[in-house]
C-alpha positions as CSV (number, residue, x, y, z in Angstrom):
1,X,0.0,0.0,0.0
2,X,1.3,3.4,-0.7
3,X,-0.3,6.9,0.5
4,X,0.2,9.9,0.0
5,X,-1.3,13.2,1.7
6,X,-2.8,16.0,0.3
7,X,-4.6,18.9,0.1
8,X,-7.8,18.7,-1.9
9,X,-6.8,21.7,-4.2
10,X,-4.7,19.4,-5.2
11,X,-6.5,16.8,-6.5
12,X,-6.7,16.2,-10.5
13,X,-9.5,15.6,-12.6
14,X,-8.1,12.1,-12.8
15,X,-8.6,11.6,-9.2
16,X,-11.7,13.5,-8.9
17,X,-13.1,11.0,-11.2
18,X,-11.7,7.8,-9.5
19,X,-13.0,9.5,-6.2
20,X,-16.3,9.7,-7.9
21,X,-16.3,6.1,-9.1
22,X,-15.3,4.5,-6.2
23,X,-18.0,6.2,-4.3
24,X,-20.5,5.2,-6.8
25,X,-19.6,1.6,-6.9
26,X,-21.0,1.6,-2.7
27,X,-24.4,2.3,-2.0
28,X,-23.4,2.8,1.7
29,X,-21.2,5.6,0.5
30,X,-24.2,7.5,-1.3
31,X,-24.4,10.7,0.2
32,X,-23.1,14.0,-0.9
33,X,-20.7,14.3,2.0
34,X,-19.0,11.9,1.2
35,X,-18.2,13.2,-2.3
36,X,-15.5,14.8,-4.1
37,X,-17.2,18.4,-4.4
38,X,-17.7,18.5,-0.8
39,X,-14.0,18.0,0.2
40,X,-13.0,20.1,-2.4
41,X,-15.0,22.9,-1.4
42,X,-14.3,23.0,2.3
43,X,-10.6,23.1,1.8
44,X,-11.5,26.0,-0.5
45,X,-11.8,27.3,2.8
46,X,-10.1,25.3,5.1
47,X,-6.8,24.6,5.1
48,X,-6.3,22.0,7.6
49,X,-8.5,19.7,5.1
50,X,-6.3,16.5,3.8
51,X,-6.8,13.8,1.7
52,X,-5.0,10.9,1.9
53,X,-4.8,9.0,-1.5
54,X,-3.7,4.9,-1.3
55,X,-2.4,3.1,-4.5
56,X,-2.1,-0.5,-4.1
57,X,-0.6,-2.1,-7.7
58,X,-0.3,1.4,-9.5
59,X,-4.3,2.3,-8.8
60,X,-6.0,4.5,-6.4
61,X,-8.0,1.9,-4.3
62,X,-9.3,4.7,-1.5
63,X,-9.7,8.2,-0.7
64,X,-9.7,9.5,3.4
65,X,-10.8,13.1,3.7
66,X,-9.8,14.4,7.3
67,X,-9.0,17.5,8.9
68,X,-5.9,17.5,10.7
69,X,-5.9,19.2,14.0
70,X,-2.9,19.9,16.5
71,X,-1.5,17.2,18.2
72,X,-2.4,15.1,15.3
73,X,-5.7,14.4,16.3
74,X,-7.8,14.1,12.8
75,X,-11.6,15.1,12.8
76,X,-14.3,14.7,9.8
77,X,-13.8,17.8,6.9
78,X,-16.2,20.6,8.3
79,X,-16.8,18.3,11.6
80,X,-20.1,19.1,13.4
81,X,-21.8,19.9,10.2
82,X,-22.0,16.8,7.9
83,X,-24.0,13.4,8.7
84,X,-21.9,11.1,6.7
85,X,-18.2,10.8,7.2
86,X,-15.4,8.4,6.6
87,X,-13.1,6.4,4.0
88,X,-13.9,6.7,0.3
89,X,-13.0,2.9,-1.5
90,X,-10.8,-0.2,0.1
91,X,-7.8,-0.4,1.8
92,X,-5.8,-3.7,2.5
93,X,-4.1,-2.4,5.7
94,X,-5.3,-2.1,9.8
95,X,-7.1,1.0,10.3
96,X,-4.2,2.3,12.4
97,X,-2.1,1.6,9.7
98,X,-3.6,4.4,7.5
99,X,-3.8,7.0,10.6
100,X,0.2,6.4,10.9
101,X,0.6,7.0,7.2
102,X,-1.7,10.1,7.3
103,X,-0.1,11.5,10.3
104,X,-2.7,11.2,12.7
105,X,-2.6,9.4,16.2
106,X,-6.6,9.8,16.1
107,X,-9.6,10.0,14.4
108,X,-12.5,10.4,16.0
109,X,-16.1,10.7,14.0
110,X,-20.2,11.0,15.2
111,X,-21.8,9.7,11.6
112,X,-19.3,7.4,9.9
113,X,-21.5,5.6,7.6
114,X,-20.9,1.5,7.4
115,X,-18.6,-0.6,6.3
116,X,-16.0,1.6,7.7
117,X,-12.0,-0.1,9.0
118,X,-12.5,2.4,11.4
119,X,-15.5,0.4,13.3
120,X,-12.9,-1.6,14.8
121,X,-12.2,1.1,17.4
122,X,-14.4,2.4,20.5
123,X,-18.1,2.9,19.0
124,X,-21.4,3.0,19.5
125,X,-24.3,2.7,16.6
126,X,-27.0,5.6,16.2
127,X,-30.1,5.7,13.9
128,X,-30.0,7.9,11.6
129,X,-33.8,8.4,10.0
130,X,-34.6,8.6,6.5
131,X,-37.3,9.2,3.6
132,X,-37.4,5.9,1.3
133,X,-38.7,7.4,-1.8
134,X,-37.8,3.6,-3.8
135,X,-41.4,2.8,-4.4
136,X,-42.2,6.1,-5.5
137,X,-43.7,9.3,-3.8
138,X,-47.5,7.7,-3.4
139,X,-46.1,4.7,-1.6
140,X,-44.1,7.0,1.6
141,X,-47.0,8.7,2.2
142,X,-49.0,5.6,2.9
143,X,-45.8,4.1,4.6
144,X,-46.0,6.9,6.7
145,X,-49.4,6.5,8.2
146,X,-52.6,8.5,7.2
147,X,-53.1,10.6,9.9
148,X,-49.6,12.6,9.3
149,X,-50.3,12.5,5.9
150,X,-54.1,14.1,5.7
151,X,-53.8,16.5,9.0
152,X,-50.6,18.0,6.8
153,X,-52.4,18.0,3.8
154,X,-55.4,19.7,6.1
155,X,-52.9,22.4,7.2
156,X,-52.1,23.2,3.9
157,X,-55.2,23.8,3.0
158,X,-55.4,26.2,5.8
159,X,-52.7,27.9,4.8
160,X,-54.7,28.7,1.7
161,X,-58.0,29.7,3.2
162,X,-56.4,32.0,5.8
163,X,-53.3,33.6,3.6
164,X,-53.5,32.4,0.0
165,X,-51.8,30.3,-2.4
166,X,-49.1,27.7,-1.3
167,X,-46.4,27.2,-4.0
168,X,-43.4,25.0,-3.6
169,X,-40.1,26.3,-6.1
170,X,-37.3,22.9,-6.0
171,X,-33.9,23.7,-6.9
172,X,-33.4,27.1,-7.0
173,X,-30.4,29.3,-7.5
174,X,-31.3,32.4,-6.1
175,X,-29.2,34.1,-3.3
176,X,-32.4,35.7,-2.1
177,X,-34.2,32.7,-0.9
178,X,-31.1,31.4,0.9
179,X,-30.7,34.3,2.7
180,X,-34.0,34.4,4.2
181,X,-33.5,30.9,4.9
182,X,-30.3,31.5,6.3
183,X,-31.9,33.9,8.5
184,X,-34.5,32.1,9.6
185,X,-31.6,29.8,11.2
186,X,-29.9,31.7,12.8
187,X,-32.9,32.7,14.5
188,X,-33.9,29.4,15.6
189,X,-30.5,29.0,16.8
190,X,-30.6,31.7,18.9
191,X,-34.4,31.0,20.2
192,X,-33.5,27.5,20.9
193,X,-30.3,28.5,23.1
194,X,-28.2,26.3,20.1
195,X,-24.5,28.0,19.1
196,X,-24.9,30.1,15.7
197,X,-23.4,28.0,12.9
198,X,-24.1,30.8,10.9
199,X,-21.8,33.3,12.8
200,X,-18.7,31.6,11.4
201,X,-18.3,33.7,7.8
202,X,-16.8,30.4,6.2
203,X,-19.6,28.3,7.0
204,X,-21.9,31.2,5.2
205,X,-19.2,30.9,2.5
206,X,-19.6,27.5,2.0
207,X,-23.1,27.1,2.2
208,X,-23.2,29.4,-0.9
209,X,-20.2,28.3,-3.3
210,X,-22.3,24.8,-2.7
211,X,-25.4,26.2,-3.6
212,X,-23.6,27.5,-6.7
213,X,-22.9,23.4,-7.7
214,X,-25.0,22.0,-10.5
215,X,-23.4,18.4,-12.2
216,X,-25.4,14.9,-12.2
217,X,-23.5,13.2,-9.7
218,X,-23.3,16.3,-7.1
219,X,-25.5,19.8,-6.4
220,X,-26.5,22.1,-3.6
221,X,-30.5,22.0,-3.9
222,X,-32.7,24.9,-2.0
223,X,-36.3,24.8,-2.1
224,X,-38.7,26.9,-0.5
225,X,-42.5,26.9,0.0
226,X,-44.6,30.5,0.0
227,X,-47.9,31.9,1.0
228,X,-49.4,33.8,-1.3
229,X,-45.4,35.0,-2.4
230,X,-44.3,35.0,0.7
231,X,-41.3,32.6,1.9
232,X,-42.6,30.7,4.3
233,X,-40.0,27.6,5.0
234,X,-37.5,26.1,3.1
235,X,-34.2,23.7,3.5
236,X,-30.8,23.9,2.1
237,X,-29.1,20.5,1.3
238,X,-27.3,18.7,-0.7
239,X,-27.6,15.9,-3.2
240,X,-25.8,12.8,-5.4
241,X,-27.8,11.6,-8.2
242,X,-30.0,9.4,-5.6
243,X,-29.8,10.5,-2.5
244,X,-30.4,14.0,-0.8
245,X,-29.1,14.7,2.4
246,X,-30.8,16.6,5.1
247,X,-29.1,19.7,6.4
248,X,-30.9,23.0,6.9
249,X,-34.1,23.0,7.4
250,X,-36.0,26.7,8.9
251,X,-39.5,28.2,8.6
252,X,-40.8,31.5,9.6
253,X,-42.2,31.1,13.2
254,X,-45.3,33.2,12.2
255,X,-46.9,30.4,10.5
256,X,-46.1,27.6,13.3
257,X,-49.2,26.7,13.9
258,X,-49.5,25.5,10.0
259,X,-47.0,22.8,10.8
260,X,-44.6,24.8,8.2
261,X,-41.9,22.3,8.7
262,X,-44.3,18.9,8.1
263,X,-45.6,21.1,4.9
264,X,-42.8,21.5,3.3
265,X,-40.8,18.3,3.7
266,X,-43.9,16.5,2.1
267,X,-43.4,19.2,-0.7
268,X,-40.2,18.4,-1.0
269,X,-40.4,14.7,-0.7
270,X,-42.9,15.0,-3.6
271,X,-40.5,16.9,-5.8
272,X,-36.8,15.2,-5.0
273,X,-39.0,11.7,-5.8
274,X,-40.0,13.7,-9.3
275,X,-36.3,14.5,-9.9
276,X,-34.9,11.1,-9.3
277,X,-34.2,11.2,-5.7
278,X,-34.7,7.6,-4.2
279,X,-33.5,8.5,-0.8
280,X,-34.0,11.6,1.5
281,X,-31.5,11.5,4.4
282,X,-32.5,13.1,7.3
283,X,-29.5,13.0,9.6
284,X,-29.0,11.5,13.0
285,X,-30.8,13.1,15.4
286,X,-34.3,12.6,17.5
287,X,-36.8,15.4,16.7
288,X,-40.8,15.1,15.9
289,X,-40.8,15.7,12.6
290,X,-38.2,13.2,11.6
291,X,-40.5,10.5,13.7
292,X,-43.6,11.3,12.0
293,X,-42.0,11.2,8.2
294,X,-39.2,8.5,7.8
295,X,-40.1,5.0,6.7
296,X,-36.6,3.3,6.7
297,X,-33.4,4.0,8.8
298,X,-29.7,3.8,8.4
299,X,-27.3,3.0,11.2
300,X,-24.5,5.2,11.8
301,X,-21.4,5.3,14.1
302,X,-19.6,7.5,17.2
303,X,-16.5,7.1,18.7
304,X,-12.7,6.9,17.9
305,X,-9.9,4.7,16.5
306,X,-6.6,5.2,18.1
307,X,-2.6,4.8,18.0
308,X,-0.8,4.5,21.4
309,X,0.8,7.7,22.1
310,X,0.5,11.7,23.4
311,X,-2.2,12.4,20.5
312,X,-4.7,9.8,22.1
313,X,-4.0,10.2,25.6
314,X,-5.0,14.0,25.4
315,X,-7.6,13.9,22.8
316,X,-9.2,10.9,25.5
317,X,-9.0,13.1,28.4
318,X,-10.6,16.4,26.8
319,X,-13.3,14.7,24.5
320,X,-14.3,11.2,25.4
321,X,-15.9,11.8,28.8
322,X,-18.0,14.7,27.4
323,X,-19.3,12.7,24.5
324,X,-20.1,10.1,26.9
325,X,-21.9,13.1,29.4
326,X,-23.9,13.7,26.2
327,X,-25.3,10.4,24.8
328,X,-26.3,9.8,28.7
329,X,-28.5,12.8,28.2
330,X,-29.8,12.3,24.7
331,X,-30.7,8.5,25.4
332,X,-32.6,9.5,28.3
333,X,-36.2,11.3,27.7
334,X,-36.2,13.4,30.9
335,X,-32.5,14.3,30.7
336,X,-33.5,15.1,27.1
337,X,-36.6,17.3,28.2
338,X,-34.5,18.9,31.2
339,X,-31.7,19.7,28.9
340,X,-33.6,21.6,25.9
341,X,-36.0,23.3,28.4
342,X,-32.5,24.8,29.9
343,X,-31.6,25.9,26.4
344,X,-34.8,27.2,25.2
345,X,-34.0,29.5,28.6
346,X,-31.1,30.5,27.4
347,X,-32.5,31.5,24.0
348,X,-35.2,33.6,25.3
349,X,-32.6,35.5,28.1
350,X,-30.3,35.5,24.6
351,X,-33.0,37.1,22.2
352,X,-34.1,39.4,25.1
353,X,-31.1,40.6,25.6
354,X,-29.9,41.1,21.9
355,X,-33.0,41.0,19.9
């Protein structure tokens, strides 16, 4: 085996296109995050982002997009923002093999996808909910029960009666949408006592030289659902031919009692199953709407995978324990409850504070 580390800016087409193939040739590996134009794009921005390309017999057999971190710790590209990390292709070596040849005493992940070398470390396994659009849009709505279904389709009709028409616009490219959307996040963020992803300019950055991506294999896709022309939710994601991956999803609070959010996944459900989208991946995560809409589930992985030495010894002491605080609380409904009534706290002291 043979490996070499790079940057992703300096990646050919040639590789681009293996990179492409190889992740074609997995369906466990169908998800835009785990693409080429993803890596690529963060280390646009980002200049701790590394591939590390293995040849075994003269041929690229696998692709590993980390970020490197001090102390040689190595983290996910754009870690805490993507639901579907890990190693792009094969590799005929211990996992720990390829963290020595990529200069890492660690990696640690929270969604590696299956079928990983990295499972053999410290893990646990997570659901991660999903939209099966397979058998066509008709068939998910009667997967996922009636009553979801018709009181949705009731709200929208609501909607109607009390405000006007409801349109649904799939794939669009204008910068004015996503700003509202935008918008609308960082709102929620700050109502719901969550940190502002959106106060980092590169993650703004990014979400728009995405949105600029149009090809077959790879886009950014925004859609957004109005009310008599006026935006009233959306979500910003991103897709492979097949499957489109959850990400940001906001609605104007104004029309909460419409179920905003339940009416425009269904709208976009129906649409990404018109375009050719078999799979609508709603990241890990236990919220409402999620449980009332999937109809399948993948299984997805947290933990670490390890060389002896300083790297792992600190990066156990500062990280593990608090993961471990965390999925205590998320696995536990009252902890749950306790926890996100604290933060909704915070968001209203936060909001009254700075409004």
């Amino acid at each position: 085996m043979r490996l070499t580390v790079v940057h992703p800016r300096e990646l050919g087409e040639t590789e681009i296109a293996r990179w492409r193939a190889l992740q074609q040739a997995d369906p466990a590996l169908d998800n835009p995050f785990l693409s080429p134009e993803f890596t690529v794009t963060v280390g646009e921005l980002r200049d701790r982002v590394r591939v590390s390309v293995v040849e075994d017999g003269g041929k690229i057999t696998a692709f590993f997009p980390f970020e490197h971190h001090p102390l040689g710790i190595g983290r996910p590209v754009a870690a805490g923002l993507t639901d579907a990390q890990g190693m792009v292709g094969e590799i005929d070596a211990d996992a720990r093999a390829l963290l020595k040849l990529s200069g890492l005493g660690v990696y640690e992940y929270d969604h590696l996808v299956a079928g990983q070398p990295f499972l053999q470390g410290r893990h646990e396994l997570f659901p991660s909910p999903v939209i099966d659009l397979r058998a066509g849009y008709d068939a998910f709505t009667r997967q996922v029960g009636g009553k979801t279904y018709k009181s949705t389709l009731a709200k929208a009709r609501k909607l109607e009666r009390d405000f006007g028409q409801v349109r649904h616009d799939y794939a669009v490219h204008d910068p004015g949408p996503l700003r509202t959307l935008l918008g609308w996040k960082t709102a929620q963020y700050r109502r719901t006592g969550r940190s502002d992803r959106f106060s980092h300019p590169w993650i703004v950055e990014l979400v728009h030289r995405l949105a600029a991506i149009e090809s077959d294999s790879f886009a950014g896709v925004l859609d957004m659902v109005y009310v008599d022309g006026v935006p009233m939710a959306g979500h910003f994601g991103l897709r492979t031919a097949t499957t489109l991956a959850g990400w940001f999803p906001a609605y104007d609070p104004a029309f909460a009692k419409y179920s905003p959010g339940l009416v425009h996944h269904l709208a976009m459900a129906e649409q990404a199953a018109a375009h050719g989208i078999e799979v609508i991946d709603l990241g890990r995560g236990e919220k409402e709407y999620k449980d009332k809409l999937k109809n399948g589930e993948l299984r997805v992985a947290e933990g670490r995978v390890a060389r002896p030495g300083l790297a792992a010894a600190a990066h156990w002491v500062t990280r593990v324990p608090l993961r471990a605080v965390r999925n205590t609380v998320l696995a536990n409904p009252f902890l749950t409850r306790v926890a996100d009534r604290a933060l909704k706290t915070l968001g209203r002291v936060r909001t009254t504070v700075h409004p």
